[in-house]
C-alpha distance (Angstrom), angle and dihedral (degrees) to the residues before:
residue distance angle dihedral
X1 . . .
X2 4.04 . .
X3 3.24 126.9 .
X4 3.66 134.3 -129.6
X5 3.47 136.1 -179.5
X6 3.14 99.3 -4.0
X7 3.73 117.7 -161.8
X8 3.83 132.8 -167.3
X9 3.28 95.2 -94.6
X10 3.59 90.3 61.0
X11 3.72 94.7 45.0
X12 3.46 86.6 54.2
X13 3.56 94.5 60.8
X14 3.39 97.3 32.7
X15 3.96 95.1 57.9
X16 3.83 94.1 48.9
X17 4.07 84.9 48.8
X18 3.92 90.9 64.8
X19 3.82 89.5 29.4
X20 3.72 82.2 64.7
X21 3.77 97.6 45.4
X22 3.34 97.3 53.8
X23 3.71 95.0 59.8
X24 3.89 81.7 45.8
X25 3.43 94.7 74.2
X26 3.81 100.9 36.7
X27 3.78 88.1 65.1
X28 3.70 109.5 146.2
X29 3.57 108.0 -146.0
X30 3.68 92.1 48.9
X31 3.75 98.0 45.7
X32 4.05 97.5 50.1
X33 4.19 88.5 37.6
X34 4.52 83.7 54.1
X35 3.67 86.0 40.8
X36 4.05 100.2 50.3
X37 4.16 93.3 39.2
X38 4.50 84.3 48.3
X39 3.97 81.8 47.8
X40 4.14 116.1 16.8
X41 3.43 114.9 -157.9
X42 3.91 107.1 -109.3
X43 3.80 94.4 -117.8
X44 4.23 119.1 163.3
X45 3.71 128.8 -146.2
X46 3.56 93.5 -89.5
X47 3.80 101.4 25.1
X48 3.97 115.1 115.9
X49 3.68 126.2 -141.3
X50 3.58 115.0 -143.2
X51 4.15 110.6 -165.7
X52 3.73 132.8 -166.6
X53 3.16 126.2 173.2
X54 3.81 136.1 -162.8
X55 4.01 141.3 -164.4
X56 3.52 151.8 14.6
X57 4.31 89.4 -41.7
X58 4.13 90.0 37.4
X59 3.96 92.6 112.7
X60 3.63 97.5 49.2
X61 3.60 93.3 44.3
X62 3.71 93.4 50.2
X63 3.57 88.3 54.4
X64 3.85 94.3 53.1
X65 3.49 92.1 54.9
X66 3.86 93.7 49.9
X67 3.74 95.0 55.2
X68 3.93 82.9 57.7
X69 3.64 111.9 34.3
X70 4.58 94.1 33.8
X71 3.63 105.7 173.9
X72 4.06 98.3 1.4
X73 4.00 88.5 93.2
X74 3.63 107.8 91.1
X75 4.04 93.4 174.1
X76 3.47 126.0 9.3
X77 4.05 125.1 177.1
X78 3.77 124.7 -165.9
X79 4.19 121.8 -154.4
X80 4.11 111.6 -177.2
X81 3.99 138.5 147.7
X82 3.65 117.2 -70.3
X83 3.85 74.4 -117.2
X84 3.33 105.0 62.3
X85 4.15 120.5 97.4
X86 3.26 132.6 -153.4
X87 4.06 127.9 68.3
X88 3.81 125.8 -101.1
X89 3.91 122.7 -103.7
X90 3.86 110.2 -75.4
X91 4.12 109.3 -69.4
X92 3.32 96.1 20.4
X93 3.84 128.0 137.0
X94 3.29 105.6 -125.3
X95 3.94 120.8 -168.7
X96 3.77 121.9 175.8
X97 3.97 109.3 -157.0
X98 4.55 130.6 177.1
X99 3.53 119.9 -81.3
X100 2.93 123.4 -134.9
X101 3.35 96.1 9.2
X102 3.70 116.1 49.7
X103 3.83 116.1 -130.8
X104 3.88 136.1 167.8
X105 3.65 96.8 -76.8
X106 3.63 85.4 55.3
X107 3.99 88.7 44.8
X108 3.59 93.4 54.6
X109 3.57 94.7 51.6
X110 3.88 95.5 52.8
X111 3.81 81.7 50.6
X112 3.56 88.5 59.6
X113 3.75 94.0 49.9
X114 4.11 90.7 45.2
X115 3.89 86.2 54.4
X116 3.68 102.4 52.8
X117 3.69 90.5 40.9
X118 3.89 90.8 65.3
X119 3.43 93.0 41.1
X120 3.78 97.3 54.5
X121 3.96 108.3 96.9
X122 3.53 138.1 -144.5
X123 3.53 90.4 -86.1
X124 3.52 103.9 50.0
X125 3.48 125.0 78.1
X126 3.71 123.1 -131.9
X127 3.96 115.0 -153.9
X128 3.84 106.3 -172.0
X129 3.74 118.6 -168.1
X130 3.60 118.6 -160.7
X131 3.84 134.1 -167.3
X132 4.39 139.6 175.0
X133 3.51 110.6 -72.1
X134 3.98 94.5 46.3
X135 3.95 91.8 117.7
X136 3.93 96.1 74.8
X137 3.60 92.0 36.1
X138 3.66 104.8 50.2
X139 4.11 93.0 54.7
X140 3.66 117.7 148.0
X141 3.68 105.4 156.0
X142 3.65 121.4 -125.2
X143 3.77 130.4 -121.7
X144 4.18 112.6 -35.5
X145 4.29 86.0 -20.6
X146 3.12 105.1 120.8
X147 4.27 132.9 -149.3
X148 4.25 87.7 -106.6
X149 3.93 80.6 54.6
X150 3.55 101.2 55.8
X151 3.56 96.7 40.3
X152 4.28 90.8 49.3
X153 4.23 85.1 50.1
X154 3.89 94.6 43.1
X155 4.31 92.5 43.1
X156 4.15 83.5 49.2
X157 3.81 93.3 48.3
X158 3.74 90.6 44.2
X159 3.43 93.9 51.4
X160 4.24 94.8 43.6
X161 4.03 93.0 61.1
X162 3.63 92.2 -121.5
X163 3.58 112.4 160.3
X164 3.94 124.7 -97.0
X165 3.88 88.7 -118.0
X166 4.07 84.6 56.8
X167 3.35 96.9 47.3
X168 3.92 100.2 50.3
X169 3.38 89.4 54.5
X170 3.89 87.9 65.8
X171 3.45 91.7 41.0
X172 3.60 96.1 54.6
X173 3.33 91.8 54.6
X174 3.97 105.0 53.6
X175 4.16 87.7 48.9
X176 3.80 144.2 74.7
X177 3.89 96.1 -152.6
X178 3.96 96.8 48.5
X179 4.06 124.5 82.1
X180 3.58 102.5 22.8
X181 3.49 90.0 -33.5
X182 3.79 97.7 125.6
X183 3.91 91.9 52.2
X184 4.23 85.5 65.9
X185 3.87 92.4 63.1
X186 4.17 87.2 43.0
X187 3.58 98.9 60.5
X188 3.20 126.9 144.0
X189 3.80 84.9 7.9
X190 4.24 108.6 101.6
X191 3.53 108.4 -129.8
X192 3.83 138.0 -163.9
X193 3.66 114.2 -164.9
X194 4.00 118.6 -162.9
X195 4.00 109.7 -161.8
X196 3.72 135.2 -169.9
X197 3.97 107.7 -149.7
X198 3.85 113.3 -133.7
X199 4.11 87.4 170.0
X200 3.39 130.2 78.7
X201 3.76 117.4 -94.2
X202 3.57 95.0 13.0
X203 3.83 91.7 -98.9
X204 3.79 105.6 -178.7
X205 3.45 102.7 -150.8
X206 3.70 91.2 54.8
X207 4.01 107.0 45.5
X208 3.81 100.0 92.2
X209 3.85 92.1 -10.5
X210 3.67 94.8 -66.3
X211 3.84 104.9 -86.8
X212 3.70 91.4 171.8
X213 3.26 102.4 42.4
X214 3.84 149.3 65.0
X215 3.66 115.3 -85.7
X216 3.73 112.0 -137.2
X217 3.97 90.6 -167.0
X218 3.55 132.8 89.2
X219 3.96 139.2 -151.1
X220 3.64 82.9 -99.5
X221 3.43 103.5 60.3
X222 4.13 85.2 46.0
X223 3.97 90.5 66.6
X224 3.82 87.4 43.4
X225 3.67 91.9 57.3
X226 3.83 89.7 49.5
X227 3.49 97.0 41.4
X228 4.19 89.9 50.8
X229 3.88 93.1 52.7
X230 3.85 85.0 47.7
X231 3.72 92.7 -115.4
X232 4.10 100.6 119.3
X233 3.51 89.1 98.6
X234 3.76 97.4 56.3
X235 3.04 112.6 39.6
X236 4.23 117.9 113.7
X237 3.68 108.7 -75.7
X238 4.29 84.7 -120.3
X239 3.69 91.1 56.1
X240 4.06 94.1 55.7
X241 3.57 92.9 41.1
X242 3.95 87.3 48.2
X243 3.95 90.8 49.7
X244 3.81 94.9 40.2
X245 4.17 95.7 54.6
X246 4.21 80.8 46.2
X247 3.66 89.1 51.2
X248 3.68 87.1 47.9
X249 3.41 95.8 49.5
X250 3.58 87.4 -118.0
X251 3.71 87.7 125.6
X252 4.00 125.2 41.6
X253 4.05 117.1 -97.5
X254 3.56 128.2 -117.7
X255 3.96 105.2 -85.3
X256 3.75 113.6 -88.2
X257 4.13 135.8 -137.7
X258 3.66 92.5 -87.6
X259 3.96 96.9 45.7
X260 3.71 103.6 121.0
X261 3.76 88.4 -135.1
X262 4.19 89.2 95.6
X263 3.56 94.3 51.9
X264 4.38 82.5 98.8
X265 3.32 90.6 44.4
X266 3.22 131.8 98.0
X267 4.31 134.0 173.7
X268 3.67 145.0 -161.2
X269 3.71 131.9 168.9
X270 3.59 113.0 -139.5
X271 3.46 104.4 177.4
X272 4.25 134.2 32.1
X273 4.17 142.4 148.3
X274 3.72 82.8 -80.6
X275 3.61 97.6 66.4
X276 4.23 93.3 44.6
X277 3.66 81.8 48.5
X278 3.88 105.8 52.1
X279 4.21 80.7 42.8
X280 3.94 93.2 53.7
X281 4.22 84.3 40.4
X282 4.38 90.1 60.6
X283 3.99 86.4 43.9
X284 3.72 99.1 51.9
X285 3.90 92.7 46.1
X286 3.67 85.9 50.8
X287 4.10 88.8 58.5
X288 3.76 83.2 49.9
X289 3.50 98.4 -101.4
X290 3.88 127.7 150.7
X291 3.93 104.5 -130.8
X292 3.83 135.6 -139.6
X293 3.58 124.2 -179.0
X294 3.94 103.4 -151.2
X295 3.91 92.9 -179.3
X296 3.56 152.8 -54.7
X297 3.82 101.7 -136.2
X298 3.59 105.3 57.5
X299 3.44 110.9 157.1
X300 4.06 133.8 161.4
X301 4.26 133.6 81.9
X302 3.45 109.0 -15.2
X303 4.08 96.2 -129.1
X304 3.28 86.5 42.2
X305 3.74 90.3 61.1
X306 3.58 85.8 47.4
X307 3.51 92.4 65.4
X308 3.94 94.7 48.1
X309 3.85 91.6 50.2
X310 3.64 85.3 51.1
X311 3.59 98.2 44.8
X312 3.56 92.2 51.8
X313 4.08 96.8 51.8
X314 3.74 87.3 51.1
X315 3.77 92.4 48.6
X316 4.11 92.7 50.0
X317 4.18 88.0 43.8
X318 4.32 87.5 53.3
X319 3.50 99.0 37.5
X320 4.13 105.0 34.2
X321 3.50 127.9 95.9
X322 3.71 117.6 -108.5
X323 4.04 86.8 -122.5
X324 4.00 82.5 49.9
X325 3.68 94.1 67.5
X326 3.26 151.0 145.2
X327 3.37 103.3 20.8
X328 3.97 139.8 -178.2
X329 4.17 118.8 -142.3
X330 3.60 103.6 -162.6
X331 3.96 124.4 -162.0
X332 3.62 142.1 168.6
X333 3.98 135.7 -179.0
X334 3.79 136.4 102.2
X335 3.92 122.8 -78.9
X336 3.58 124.7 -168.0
X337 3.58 141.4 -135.7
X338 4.13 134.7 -141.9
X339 4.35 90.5 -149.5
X340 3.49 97.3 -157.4
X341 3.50 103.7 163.9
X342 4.11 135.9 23.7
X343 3.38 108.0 -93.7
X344 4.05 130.4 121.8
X345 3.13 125.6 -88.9
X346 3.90 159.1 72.2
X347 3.77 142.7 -111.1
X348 3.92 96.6 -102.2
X349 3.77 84.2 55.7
X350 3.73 96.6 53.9
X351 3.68 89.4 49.1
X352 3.43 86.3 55.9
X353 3.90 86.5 45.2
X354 3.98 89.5 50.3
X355 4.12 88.1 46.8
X356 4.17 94.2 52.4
X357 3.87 86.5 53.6
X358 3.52 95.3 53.7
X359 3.53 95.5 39.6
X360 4.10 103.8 47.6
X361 3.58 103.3 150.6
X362 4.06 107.7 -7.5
X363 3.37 109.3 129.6
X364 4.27 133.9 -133.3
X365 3.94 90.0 19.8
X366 3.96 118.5 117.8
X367 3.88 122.9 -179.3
X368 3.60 121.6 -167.4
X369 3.99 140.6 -179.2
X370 3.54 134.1 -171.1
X371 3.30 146.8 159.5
X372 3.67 123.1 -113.0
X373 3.84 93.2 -135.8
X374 3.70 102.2 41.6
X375 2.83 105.8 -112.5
X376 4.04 124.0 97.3
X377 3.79 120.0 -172.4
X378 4.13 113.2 -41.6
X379 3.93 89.8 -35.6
X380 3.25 132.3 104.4
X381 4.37 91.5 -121.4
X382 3.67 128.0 89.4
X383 3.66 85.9 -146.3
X384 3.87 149.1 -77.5
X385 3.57 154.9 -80.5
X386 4.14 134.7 -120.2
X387 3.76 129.4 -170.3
X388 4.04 130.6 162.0
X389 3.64 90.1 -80.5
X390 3.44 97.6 52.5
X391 3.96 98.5 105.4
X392 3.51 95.5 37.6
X393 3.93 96.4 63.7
X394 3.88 87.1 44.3
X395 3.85 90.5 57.1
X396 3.46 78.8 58.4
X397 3.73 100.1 63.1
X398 3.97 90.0 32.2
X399 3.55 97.9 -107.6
X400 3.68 127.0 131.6
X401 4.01 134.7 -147.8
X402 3.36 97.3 -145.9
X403 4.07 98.9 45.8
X404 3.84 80.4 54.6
X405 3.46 105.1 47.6
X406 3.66 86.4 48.8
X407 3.90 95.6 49.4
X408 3.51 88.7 46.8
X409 3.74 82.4 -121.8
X410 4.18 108.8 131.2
X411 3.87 101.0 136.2
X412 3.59 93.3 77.4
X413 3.37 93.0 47.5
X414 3.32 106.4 55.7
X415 4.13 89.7 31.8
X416 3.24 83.6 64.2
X417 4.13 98.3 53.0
X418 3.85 83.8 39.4
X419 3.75 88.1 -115.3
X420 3.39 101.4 128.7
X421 4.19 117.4 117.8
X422 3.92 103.4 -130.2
X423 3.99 111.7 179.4
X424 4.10 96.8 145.4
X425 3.94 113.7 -125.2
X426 3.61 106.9 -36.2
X427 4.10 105.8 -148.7
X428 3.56 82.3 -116.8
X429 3.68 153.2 81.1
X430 3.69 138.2 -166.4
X431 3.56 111.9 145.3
X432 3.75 120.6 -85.1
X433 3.70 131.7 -47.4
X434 3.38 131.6 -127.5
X435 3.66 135.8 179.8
X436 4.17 139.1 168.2
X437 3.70 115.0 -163.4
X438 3.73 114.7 -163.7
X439 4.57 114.4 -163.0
X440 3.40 115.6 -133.1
C-alpha cells in the first residue's frame, strides 16, 4: 500500500503500528517455546528439570518453557519487577523484587534462586532463563556490603550516566550471584541458560550482570569506574573497603573465561534489538514505506541522540527523491542520561526532547523513543514522540523544551501535547526503540 501525503496524524499512527510489531516478535513465551522445540533439552525419564527464571521477560519465558517441558519441571522459581503483572505457571515460586533499585523483596528472591541451584543434582537439569532487568533483582550482597550499600552505589551510578557496561562491572563485584556467580551454587548440576539481550551487542557478561558467565573484569576496573564518574569518594565506607581487599587480592575475583566452572554450561540468546528491528522492518514496508536500518547499537546522551535521529530524517526529506519517499529509519540501543535535577521523566523521552529541538518547524518528520519494556525512567511511559510542530503547541501551553530537558523534566511536557508512548509493561525487554519516519 503506498503512501502519500502523509500527515502527522498518520505518522502518528503509523509509528506506534511498528512500535507495536516490534514488541510482537520479541514475545517471550514464543521465542524460548521456538527455541526449546529447534533445540529440546536432553531430559531422561527420570531426569528433573529445575527452572529459574530472572528479569523483566521472566514470566513469559517461564511460560514458554512449560508449554514444552509439562510435567518435566520438578521446581521452578520466578524473580520479576514489583511491576510486572501476570502470575507464574502453576507451582512456581514466584518472587516480585525493586527495579532498579534492588531491595529485600528482590533479595529474597535471589535467595530463592541461590537455594535451588545448590540443591539441583547431577542428574537434574537446570534450564535458567534470563532477561534485562536481572541486575537489581539478582542482589545478594557480598562480604560485610550490605543491601543499603548496593542500592546507594547503583542510585549514584544511575544518576552519573555511566554506561550499563560500567556499572555491572561494579555490581559484579559487591555480589555473590553476579559474574559467574550463579554457576558456583550450580555445580555439578549441567545447565542450559536461554537469555533475552536487553544490552547492546549481546555481551554475556553484561546482560543481567552475567551470572552465567565468565566475568572478564576485575576489582580494579570496579574502582576505576567509580573513580571516572567521580564517585570514589562517596561511595559507603563498606563498599571501598570491600573493593580495596578485592583489588588487593585479599578477596577472591569474579571467575574468569578459563575457570572450569563453565565447562556445564551452556548459552544461547534467543531474543535481541535485531529481532524487534527486522519485525518493525516487515511492518513499515507493509505501510508502504522504504526502510533503512541506521543501527542497533546506538549508544551516547539521550538528547543528543535526539538530535542525530532528527538530523538524519531531515537529511533523507532534503536529499531524497520524491519517488524515494516516505521512508522509515529504524534504530535501537541504550542512551543514557546525567539526571541532574528531580524532574519526571526517562531517556526515550529526552531523545524525544533532543529530536523536537532539532526539528522546530520541519515538516513530515516524526521521531520516536521507547522502551521495549514499557516502562521509561520512573514514569509510567515507554517514551515519546517529536515532529516539526512539536514546540509550537508547547508554546501554547507555556512550556519549554529546553527548561525541560534541562530539569530533567520531559513527562509533563509531552503529557501535556499527548505525545507520550504509553504501552504498559510489555513482558519483555530488548533495549530501546527508536524510529524517524520521514512523509513523502
Amino acid at each position: 500500500m503506498a503512501v502519500t501525503r502523509v500527515g502527522e496524524g498518520r505518522l502518528r499512527r503509523d509509528a506506534r503500528a511498528i512500535l507495536d510489531a516490534a514488541l510482537a516478535v520479541v514475545e517471550p513465551a514464543a521465542l524460548v517455546e521456538e527455541e526449546l522445540r529447534a533445540r529440546p533439552l536432553d531430559v531422561g525419564v527420570e531426569d528433573r528439570v529445575v527452572l529459574l527464571a530472572v528479569g523483566k521477560a521472566a514470566i513469559g519465558m517461564a511460560k514458554g518453557a512449560k508449554r514444552v517441558l509439562g510435567s518435566c519441571i520438578g521446581d521452578g522459581v520466578v524473580l520479576v519487577p514489583a511491576c510486572s503483572g501476570g502470575g507464574a505457571p502453576a507451582g512456581f515460586e514466584l518472587y516480585r523484587g525493586g527495579h532498579p533499585l534492588p531491595d529485600s523483596d528482590g533479595v529474597e528472591g535471589a535467595h530463592a534462586i541461590a537455594d535451588a541451584a545448590r540443591r539441583s543434582g547431577e542428574t537434574d537439569r537446570l534450564l535458567v532463563l534470563i532477561s534485562g532487568g536481572g541486575s537489581a533483582l539478582l542482589t545478594l550482597p557480598a562480604g560485610d556490603v550490605s543491601l543499603a550499600d548496593v542500592r546507594e552505589v547503583t542510585q549514584m551510578l544511575l544518576n552519573s550516566g555511566a554506561p550499563i557496561g560500567e556499572m555491572n562491572t561494579v555490581r559484579k563485584h559487591l555480589d555473590m550471584l553476579k559474574g559467574g556467580g550463579l554457576a558456583r551454587f550450580a555445580i555439578p548440576t549441567p545447565v542450559r541458560a536461554l537469555i533475552l539481550s536487553d544490552v547492546v551487542g549481546d555481551p554475556l557478561d553484561v546482560i543481567a550482570s552475567g551470572p552465567l558467565s565468565p566475568d572478564p573484569t576485575t576489582f580494579g576496573e570496579a574502582i576505576a569506574v567509580l573513580e571516572r564518574w567521580g564517585l570514589w569518594e562517596s561511595v559507603p565506607e563498606r563498599v571501598s573497603r570491600h573493593l580495596l581487599l578485592g583489588r588487593e587480592g585479599r578477596l577472591p575475583e569474579t571467575p574468569k573465561p578459563a575457570d572450569l566452572l563453565f565447562s556445564g554450561v551452556e548459552t544461547r540468546v534467543v531474543g535481541n534489538a535485531t529481532r524487534a528491528v527486522a519485525g518493525a522492518a516487515a511492518t513499515a514496508r507493509e505501510l508502504g514505506y522504504q526502510v533503512r536500518v541506521h543501527s542497533v547499537g546506538v549508544t551516547g546522551e539521550a538528547s543528543g541522540v535526539g538530535r542525530e535521529l532528527a538530523g538524519l530524517g531531515i537529511e533523507v526529506r532534503e536529499l531524497s527523491s520524491p519517488l524515494a519517499m516516505p521512508v522509515a529509519l529504524l534504530a535501537a540501543g541504550e542512551t543514557t542520561v546525567a539526571v541532574l535535577s528531580d524532574g519526571k521523566g526517562g531517556r526515550n523521552q529526552e531523545v524525544a526532547l533532543g529530536a523536537a529541538l532539532a526539528l522546530k518547524g520541519v515538516p513530515g518528520v516524526l521521531v520516536m523513543a521507547a522502551g521495549t519494556d514499557g516502562v521509561d525512567g520512573p514514569s509510567d511511559a515507554a517514551g515519546a514522540m517529536a515532529t516539526g510542530s512539536t514546540l509550537a503547541r508547547a508554546r501554547g501551553t507555556r512550556l519549554d523544551a529546553e527548561e525541560s530537558l534541562r530539569r530533567n523534566d520531559a513527562y509533563p511536557f509531552f503529557a501535556a501535547l499527548d505525545d507520550l508512548v504509553h504501552t504498559g509493561p510489555t513482558g519483555t525487554n530488548v533495549m530501546d526503540f527508536m524510529l524517524v519516519l520521514v512523509a513523502a
